[in-house]
N, C-alpha and C positions, 0 to 999 in steps of 0.2 A: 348342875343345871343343863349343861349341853347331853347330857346324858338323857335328861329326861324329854329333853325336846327330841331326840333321838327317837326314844320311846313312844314318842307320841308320833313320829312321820310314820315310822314303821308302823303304829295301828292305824293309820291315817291309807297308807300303801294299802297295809290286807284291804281294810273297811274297802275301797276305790274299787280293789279288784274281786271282792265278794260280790260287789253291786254291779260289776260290768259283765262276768260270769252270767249270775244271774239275769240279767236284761237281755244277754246274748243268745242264752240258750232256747227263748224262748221266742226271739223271734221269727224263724222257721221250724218250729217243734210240730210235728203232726197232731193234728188231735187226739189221735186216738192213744199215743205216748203222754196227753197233757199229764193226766190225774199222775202216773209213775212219777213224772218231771217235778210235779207241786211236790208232793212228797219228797222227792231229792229235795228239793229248794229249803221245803223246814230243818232236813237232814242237817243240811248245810249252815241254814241258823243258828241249828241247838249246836253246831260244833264251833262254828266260832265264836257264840257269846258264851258259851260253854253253862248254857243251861238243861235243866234237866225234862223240859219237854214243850217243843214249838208247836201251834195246832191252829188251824181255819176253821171258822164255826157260823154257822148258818144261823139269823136271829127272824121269829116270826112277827108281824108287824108290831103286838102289845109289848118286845121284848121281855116278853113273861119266860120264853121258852127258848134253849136255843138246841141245834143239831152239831156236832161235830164231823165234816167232811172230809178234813184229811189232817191225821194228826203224827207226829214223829217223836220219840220210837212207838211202836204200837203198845195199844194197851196189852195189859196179859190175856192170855189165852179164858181164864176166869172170871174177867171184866167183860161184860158184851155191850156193844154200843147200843145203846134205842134210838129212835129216830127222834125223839124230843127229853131234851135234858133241861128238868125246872131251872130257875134261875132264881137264887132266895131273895128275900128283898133286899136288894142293896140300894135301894133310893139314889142319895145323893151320888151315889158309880153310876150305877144304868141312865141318869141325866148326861154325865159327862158325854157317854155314848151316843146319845139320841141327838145331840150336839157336834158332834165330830168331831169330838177332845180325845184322846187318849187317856188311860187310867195308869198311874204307875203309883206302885207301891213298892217301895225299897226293903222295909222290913216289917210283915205282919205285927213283930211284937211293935211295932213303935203305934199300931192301933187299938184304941180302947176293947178292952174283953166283952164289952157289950155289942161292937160294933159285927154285924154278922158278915160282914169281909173278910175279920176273923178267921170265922170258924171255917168259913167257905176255901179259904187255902189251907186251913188245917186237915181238910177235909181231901186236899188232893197233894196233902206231903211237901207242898213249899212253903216257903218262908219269903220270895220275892214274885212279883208278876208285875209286867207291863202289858193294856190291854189298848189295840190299835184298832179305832170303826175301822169297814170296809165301805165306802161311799159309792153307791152307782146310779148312776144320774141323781145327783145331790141328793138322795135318801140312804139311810145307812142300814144296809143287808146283810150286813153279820160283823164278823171281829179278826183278828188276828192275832193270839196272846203268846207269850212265852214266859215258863216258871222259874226259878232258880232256887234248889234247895236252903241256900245260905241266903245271907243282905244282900243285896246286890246294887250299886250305885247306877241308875239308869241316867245315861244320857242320852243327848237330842241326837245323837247319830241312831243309837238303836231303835229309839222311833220312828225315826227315817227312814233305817231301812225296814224296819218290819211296815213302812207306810209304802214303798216302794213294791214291797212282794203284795201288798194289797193289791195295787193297783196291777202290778203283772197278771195275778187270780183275775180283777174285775175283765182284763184287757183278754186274758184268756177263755173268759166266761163266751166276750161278747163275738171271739171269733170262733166258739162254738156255736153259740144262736146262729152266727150270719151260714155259719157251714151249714146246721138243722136247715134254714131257711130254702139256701139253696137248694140242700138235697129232697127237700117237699116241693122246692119247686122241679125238680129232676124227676120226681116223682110224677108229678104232675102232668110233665108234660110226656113221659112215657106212658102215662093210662090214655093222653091224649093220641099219642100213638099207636096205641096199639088199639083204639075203639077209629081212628082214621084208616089203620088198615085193614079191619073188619070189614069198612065201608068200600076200599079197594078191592077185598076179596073179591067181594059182592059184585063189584064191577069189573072185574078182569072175568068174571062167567058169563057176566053180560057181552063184555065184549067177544070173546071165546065164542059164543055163540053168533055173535055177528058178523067176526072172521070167515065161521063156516059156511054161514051165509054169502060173504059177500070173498069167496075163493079167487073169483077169478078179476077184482078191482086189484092189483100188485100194491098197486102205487100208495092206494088208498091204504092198502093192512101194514103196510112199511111204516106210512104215518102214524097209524093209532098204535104200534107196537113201540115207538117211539115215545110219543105219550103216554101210552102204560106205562115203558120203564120209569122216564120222566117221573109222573106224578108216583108212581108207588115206591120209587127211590126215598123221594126226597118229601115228608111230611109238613105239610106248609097252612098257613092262614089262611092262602088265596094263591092263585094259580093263571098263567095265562100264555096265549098262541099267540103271535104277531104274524104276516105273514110279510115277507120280506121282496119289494118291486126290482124288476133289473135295475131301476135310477134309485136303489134303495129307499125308497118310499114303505113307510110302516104300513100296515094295516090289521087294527087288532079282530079274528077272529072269531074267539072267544075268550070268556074268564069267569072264575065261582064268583058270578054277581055278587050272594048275600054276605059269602064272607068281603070281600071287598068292601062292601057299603058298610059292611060292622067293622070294618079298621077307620076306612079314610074319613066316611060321612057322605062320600059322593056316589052318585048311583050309575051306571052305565049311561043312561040316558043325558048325562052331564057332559061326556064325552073324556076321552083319555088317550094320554097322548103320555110314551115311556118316559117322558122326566117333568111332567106339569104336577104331579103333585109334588116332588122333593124341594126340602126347603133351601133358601136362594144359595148359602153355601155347599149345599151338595148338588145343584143342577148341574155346572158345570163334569162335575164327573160321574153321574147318570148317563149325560148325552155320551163323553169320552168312554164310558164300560159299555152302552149300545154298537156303539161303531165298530168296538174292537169282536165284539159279540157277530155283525156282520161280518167282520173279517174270517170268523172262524175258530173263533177262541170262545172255552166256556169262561165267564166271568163271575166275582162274587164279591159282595161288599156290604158293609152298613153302613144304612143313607137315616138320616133325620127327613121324616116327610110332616106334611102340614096338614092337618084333618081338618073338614068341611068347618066346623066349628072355631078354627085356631091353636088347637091342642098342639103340641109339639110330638112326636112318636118317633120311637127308633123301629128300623124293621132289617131284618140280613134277609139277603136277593140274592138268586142265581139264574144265569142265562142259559140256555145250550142251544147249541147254534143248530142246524136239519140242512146237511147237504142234499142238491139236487141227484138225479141218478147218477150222472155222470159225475159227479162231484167237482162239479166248476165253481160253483156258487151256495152263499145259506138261501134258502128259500124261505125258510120260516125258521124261528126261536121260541122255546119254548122259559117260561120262565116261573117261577115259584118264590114266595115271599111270606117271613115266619115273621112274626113282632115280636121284640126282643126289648120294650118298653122296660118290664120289669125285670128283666135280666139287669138293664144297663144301671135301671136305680139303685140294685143290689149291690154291684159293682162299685158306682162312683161312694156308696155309702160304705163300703166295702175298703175302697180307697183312702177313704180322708180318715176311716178308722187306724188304717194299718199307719199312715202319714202320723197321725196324730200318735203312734203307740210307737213308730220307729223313733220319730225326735224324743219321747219323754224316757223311753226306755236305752234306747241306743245311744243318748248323750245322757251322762251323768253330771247333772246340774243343781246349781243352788238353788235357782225358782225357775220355773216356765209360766207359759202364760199362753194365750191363743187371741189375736183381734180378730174383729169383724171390720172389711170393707164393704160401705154401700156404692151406691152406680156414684154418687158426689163423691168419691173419694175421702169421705168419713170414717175415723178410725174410732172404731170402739172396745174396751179390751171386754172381750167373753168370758173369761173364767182364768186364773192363777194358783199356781200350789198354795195353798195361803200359810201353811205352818212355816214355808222353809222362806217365803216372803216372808212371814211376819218376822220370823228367826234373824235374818239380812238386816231387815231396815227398821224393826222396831214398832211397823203399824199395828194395830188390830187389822182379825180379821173382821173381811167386808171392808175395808177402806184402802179400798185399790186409787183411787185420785182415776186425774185424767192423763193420758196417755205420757207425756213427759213433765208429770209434776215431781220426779226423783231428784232429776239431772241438775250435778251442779248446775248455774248459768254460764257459766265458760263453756261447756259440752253440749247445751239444749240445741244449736244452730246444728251442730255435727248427727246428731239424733237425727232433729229433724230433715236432713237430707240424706241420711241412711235411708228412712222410713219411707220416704220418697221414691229410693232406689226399688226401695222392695216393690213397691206397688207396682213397680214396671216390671217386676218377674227377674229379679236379682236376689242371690243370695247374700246379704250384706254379715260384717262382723269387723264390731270396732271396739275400742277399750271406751269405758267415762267413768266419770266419777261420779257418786249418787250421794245424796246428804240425806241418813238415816232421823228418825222421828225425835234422837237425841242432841240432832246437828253436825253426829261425828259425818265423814266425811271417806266413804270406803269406793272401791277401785271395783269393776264388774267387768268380762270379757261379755258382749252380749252376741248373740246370731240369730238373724231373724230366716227365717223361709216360708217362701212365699207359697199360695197353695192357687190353683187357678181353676176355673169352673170346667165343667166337663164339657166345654166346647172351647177351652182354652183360648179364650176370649178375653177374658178379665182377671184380674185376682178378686177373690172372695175373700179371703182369708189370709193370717199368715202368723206360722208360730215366732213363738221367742223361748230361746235357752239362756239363763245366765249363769255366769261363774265368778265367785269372788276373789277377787284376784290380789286384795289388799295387802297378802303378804309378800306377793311374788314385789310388787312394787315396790311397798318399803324395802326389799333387797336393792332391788333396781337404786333405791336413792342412795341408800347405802355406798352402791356400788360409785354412784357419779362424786359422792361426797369424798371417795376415797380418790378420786381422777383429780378431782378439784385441791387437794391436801396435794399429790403427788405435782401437779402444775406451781402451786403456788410455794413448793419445796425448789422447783426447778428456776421458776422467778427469784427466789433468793438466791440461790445458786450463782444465776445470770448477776446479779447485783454484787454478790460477791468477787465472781470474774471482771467487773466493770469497772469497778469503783472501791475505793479506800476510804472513801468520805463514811466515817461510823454511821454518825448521823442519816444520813440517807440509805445505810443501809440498815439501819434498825425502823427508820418510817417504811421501809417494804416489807419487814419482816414483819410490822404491825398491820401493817393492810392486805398484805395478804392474810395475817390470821382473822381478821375480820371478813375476808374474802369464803374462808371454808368456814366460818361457824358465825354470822351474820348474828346484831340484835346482842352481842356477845362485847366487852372491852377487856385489853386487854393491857400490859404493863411490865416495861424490864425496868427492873432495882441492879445497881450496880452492890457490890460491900466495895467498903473504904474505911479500914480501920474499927473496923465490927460495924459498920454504921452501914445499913441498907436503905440505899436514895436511891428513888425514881427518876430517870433519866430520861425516858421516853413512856409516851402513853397513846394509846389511839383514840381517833375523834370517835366521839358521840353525842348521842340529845341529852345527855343528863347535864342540866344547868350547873355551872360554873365547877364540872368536874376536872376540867383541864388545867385550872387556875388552880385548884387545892392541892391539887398533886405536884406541885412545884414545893412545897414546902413538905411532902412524907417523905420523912425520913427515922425511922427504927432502929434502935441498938438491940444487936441479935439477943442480948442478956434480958430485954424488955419486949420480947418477941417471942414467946414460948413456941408459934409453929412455926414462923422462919429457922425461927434455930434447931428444931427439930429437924428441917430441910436441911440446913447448912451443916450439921452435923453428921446425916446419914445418907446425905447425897441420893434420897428418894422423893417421887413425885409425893405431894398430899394432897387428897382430894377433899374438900367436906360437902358435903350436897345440901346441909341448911348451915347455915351460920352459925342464926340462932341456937342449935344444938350443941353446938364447940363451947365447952367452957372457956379455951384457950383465945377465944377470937376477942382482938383487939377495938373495942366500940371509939370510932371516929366520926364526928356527925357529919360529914361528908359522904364518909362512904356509906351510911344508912341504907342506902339503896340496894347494896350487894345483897343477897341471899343464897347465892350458889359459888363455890371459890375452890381454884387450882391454883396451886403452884408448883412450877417443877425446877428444879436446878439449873443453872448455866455452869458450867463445869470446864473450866483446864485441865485436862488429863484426872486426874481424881481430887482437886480442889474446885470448893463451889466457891465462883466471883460472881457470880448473881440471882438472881429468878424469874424468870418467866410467869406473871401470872396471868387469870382468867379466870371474869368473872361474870354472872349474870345477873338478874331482879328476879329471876323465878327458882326457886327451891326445886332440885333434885332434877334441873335443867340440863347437866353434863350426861356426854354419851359416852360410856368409856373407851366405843372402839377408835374415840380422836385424841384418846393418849400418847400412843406410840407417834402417832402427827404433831402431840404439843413437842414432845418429846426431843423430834426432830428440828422443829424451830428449834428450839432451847441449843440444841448442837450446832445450829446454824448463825445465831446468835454469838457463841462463844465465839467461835470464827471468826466474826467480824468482829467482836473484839480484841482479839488477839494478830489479828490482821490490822489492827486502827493502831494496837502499840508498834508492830513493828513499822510501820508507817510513822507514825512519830519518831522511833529512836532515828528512822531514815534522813526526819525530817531535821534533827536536830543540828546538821554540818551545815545544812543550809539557812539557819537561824544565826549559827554564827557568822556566814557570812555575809549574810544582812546586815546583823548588827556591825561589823568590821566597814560594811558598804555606807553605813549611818554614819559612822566616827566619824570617817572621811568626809563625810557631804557635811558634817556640822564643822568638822576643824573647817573645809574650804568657804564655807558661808556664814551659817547663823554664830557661828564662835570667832569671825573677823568678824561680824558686823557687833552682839556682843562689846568685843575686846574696845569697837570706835565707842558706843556708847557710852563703855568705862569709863575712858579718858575722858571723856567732853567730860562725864560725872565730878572727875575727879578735881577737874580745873573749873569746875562752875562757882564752888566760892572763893575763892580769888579775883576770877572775873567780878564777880558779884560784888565785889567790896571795892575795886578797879574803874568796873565799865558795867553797870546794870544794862545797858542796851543789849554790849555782845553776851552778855550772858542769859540773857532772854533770849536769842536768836542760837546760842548752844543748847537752851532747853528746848527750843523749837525740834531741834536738828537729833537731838535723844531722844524727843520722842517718837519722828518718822521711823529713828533706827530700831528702837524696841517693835513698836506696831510690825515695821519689816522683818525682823531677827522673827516674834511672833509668826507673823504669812509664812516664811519660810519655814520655820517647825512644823505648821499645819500642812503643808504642803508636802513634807518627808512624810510626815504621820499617811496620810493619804496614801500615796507612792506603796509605804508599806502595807498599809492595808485597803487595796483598789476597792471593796464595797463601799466602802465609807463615802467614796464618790455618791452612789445609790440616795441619802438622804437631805443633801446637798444641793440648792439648785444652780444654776448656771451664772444666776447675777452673783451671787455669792462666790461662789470661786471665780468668777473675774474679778473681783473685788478683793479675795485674798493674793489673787495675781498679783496685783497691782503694789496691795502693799509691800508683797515680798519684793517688786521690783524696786520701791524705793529703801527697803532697805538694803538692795545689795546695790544699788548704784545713786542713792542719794537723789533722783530725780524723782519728782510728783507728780504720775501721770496725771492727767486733765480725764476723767470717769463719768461719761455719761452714760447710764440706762434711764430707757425709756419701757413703761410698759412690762406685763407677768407671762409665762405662760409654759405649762406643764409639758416639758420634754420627754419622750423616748429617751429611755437611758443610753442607746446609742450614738444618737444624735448630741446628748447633751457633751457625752465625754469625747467624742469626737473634737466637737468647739472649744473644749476645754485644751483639749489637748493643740488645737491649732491655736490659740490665744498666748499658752504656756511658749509654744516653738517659737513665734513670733517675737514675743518680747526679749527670749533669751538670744534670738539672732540679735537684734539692737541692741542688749547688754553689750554683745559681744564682738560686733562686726559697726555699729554704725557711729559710734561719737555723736549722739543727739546730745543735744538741751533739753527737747521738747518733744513730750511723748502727751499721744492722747488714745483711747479706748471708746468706742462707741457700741454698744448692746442694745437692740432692737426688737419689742415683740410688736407685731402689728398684723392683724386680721391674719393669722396661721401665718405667719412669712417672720423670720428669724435672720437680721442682718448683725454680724461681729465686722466689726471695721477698726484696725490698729493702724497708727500713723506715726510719723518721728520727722525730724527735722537732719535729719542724720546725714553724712556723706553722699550716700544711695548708691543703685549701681545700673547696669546697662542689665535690664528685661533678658534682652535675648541672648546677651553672652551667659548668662546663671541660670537659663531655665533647664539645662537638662545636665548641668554640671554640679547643681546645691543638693545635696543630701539633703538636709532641711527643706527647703520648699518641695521637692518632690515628696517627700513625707507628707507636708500642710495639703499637697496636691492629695493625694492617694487617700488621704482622710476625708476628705470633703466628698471626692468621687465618690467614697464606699457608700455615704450617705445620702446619693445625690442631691447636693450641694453646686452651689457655681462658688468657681475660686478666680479672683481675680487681684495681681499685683500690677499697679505701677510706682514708677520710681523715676524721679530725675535726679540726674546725677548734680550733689553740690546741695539739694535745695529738700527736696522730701521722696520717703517711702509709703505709700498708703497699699496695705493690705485688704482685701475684700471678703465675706463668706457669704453667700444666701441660702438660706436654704428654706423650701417651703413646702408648710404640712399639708 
């Protein structure tokens, strides 16, 4: 496969650079070089599609008849061209034509023997032809076909470009009209020439003879020889003297009234002044080219002037300045003026031609197009490629929509302020995404350029080239999807270095692989004893999939594809389920349709699998294998990182368990051992003294209830979460009990009131309530203990009391381990702690703390 995709850039390459070849060469090509150049271009056709004859042909309006204008290789020397070659009836062909479809026939035999298309390429040696209109100005004016001896399978590129060299012939056609035009107008104005200087002659004999006449005026035959030169230099529309004041004051002398009045509309008698007729942007430098013109410089320009009527006209002007004898100063100027109206419209049409034929030809694009701006700044699009539009996006032609009916909605805002830009005379170019006539959803590089009117004033227009860019993207996503796989390898990594918790290191290894393949769940099975159980699984919306997978579990013997995995230590893909005979139907997992699993592996033993799966068939991409891949190795890790963490953990289990013994021989197994005894001497008392033996069963039961608090209390200790689902009344209450069973006193327990703790807060009081009592176990010789627990309007008071010894406040506050412990607990929570104590009489204990 990668060979053929190879295969295909590579033709994809030449195709690019045949087409940029061709658009290049042509657009500075002399005319008089075109016809060779076309001829090179079909050359060039038949060698790359490697057909056996490319050819341009001229069709007259009935297409009954057409001409061949330039064809490659030439025909034989014994074939001679006519100027009209019939066209037999191909009916339903010469419609497609008259249409502006293209004609392609792959293999004459696959056409009926009746059909005279037939006989018509039997008739000229091939066996394939694709035939491409030539459209100029939406009429279609001939063809452009190419044969091939053998079938030939025609695709939409070969269209293309045999659609592209059309348009180079039309483009080339019309910068030969615009050169014919020119050069009739070159014409033109040479006959006008030379019948103006006929009329010169005429008048240089006149003058000649006035000279001789008037020998002894100097002054005067300096002037008119001046003038001679002047007007017979330079052949003009209309002509004129100024004569120039010492305060530089104009005054026109003379000028060719008729032609005057036949340019401007205004007549001498209207009066004329050197910049009142130019229009308001060229006055300003009318009056600046007179000045410098009195300074003694000749001057030349083209002015836009305003004619009597409103008309707008171009005219090219020249000054020449007439020094005085001594040449101190101009005395007079003479000056001459050609109109150059039709020059310039040639020009500017001349211009939007070449604009229009440089972007369509010089950028090699999927569609182009051309808008129309009005003076509102109204866009409307004028014309579009429509085959390679329609090729893109899927429309018919003729349904171009309105300006941004393509663009996703996410891109229409960015459009529209591209579109924006251009109209100010920017060259704009952005990526969007367009949603083709089927929904799909493809990538376009677009560029607009703007075009501006020939007083570069406005924009009029402005093209668009687009390029589909969809594949380069999907690379691009590729490419972040592989960044995104490489991050969330580097996140396990980090969770790896951080932490020995399994657990938490397999919820990262789940969420990140949800991270790079989204919409996707996934699931590590540990083995244990051939038995494949799910251990971990990642969240999803599939209803109470979380909850089923607590109970799969598989024997590889009842697993034909796990065991396949398990046994050959390779990935298994299936892309439908449904297809797997071996796939194991659980009505939970109904939903799968697409399923990986790849190995978890210690060194070349599998201990589990990695799987992955999704709800749509044929959903996996394979290049995120080597990614699951990874996980799976990353995975192992952490489990093999989770055992030696356990084996670590096992010295310090037993010395738990060792730290247990002890705390049960010192407490709950004396308290226990007192129970026994009272048990043991209850019937005898019983049979005795029923009083004290009611007051012993009283006294067995504080002590089991206690011996009980204290078990729950180790149990805790051992395992601190357990704290978590416990509230705070309650382990004061188991407090309480354990303290009467290790010291036989009943505290007095009041709680008042509920109220939902901060887990810090709560084991904090926990833990100041616990210190408390075991300093009066230990230190105080009470009788009489009481507890008070408090929730009222967010405010949390623990208050412990005793009747005990007590002791002196300030000698024990910075001396007791204990209290500065109960101290340093309350502060972390900010908490107020407050002890008093009279010595002989009571100790009351304080905590507040408020939410």
């Amino acid at each position: 496969m990668a060979t053929g995709t190879q295969e295909h850039l590579k033709f994809e390459n030449a195709f690019q650079q045949l087409l940029i070849n061709l658009a290049t060469r042509f657009i500075n090509q002399p005319v008089e070089q075109m016809d060779e150049a076309i001829t090179d271009a079909l050359r060039q056709i038949a060698g790359f599609l490697g057909s056996i004859r490319s050819s341009i042909n001229q069709l007259d309006g009935e297409l009954a008849y057409y001409k061949p204008l330039y064809v490659w290789p030439p025909f034989e020397q014994d074939r001679v061209l006519t100027d009209r070659v019939p066209i037999p009836e191909l009916g339903f062909y010469t419609s497609y034509l008259n249409t502006g479809e293209a004609v392609k026939i792959s293999n004459r035999y696959d056409l009926p023997e009746s059909d005279p298309f037939r006989q018509f390429l039997a008739n000229l040696n091939a066996c394939a032809i694709v035939v491409v209109p030539i459209l100029r100005q939406g009429k279609v004016m001939g063809f452009i076909s190419t044969t091939w001896s053998k079938p030939q399978g025609i695709q939409a590129e070969i269209v293309g470009l045999l659609q592209v060299v059309g348009e180079i012939f039309v483009n080339a056609m019309d910068r030969r009209d615009n050169e014919a035009r020119i050069s009739k107008l070159t014409e033109d104005l040479t006959e006008r020439v030379e019948e103006r200087t006929q009329e010169l002659v005429s008048v240089n004999k006149q003058l000649q003879n006035q000279v001789e006449e008037r020998e002894r005026v100097g002054k005067a035959l300096q002037e008119s020889e001046e003038r001679y030169r002047i007007v017979t230099e330079v052949i003009s529309d209309y002509a004129f003297l100024y004569a120039v004041e010492p305060d530089n004051t104009l005054k026109l002398e003379w000028i060719t009234s008729e032609s005057y009045e036949r340019l401007s509309g205004y007549s001498v008698r209207d009066g004329l002044q050197p910049s009142s007729a130019y229009s308001i942007e060229y006055e300003q430098l009318a009056r600046k080219d007179v000045q410098r013109t009195i300074e003694g410089h000749i001057t030349e320009r083209e002015y836009r002037v305003l004619t009597k009527s409103g008309e707008m006209r171009w005219i090219y002007m020249r000054r020449f300045p007439i020094w005085d004898a001594e040449h101190k100063r101009v005395v007079r100027f003479y000056g001459v003026a050609q109109e150059i109206t039709a020059r310039k419209k040639v020009e500017e049409a001349l211009r939007l031609s070449e604009e229009r034929y440089r972007i369509v030809t010089g950028v090699i694009t999927d569609y182009a197009f051309l808008c129309t701006v009005d003076e509102n700044q109204t866009v409307k699009i004028e014309w579009i490629t429509e085959d390679s539009f329609s090729r893109l996006t899927g429309y018919p032609k003729g349904v171009w929509g309105e300006p941004f009916m393509l663009y996703h909605p996410e891109d229409v805002q960015l459009a529209r302020e591209d579109t924006t830009r251009t109209l100010m005379g920017e060259i704009t170019q952005s990526e969007y995404r367009i949603i083709t006539l089927s929904g799909a959803i493809r990538w376009v590089n677009l560029r607009r350029y703007p075009v501006w009117d020939g007083q570069h004033e406005r924009i009029i227009q402005f093209y668009g080239v687009a390029q589909d860019i969809t594949e380069r993207k999907q690379i691009e996503a590729t490419e972040r999807e592989q960044r995104k796989m490489t991050e969330a390898l580097l996140d396990i990594a980090d969770a790896l270095n951080s932490t020995l918790d399994l657990e938490e290191v397999l919820d990262r290894i789940l969420a990140n692989l949800e991270r790079v393949a989204p919409r996707n769940i996934g699931s590590i099975f540990l083995i244990e004893s051939d038995v494949a159980r799910v251990v971990r699984v990642s969240k999803s919306n599939i209803p109470g999939w979380e909850k089923a997978t607590e109970n799969f579990q598989f024997r590889l013997e009842n697993a034909p594809n796990l065991l396949w995995v398990y046994k050959t230590g390779q990935p298994l893909i299936i892309p439908d389920v449904k297809d797997n005979a071996n796939w194991i139907d659980v009505p939970a997992s109904r939903w799968i349709r697409c399923h990986v699993c790849i190995p978890i592996k210690q060194g070349e033993q599998v201990i589990g699998f990695l799987t992955w799966d999704n709800a749509m068939p044929n959903s996996f991409n394979p290049s995120m294998l080597s990614g699951l891949q990874a996980f799976a190795h990353q995975t192992a890790i952490a489990i093999t990182n989770a055992k030696l963490y356990q084996q670590g953990q096992a010295l310090a289990v037993l010395e738990d368990r060792q730290r247990l013994a002890r705390d049960l021989h010192d407490a709950v197994t004396q308290t226990l051992f007192s129970a026994n005894m009272i048990a043991e001497m209850l019937p005898r008392q019983w049979e005795n003294d029923p009083e004290q033996a009611r007051r012993g069963l009283n006294q067995m039961h504080y002590l089991t209830r206690g011996a009980l608090a204290e078990m729950r209390l180790l149990l805790m200790e051992l395992r601190p979460e357990a704290l978590e689902g416990v509230s705070l009344a309650r382990l004061v209450t188991q407090l309480s009990e354990a303290f009467t069973g290790q010291t036989g006193i009943i505290p007095t327990l009041v709680i008042t009131g509920e109220m939902t703790l901060p887990q810090e807060v709560k084991v904090a009081l926990y833990r100041i309530a616990q210190e408390a009592l075991n300093n009066i176990s230990k230190h105080a010789r009470a009788t009489q203990v009481s507890i008070t627990l408090t929730f009222h309007d967010m405010v949390v008071t623990l208050m412990v009391s005793d009747n005990g010894r007590g002791f002196i406040v300030e000698q024990t506050k910075s001396g007791s381990l204990g209290l500065k412990i109960m101290r340093e607990r309350a502060e972390k929570i900010n908490a107020l702690f407050h002890i008093e104590s009279l010595p002989g009489i009571k100790t009351t204990l304080t905590v507040e703390w408020m939410g």
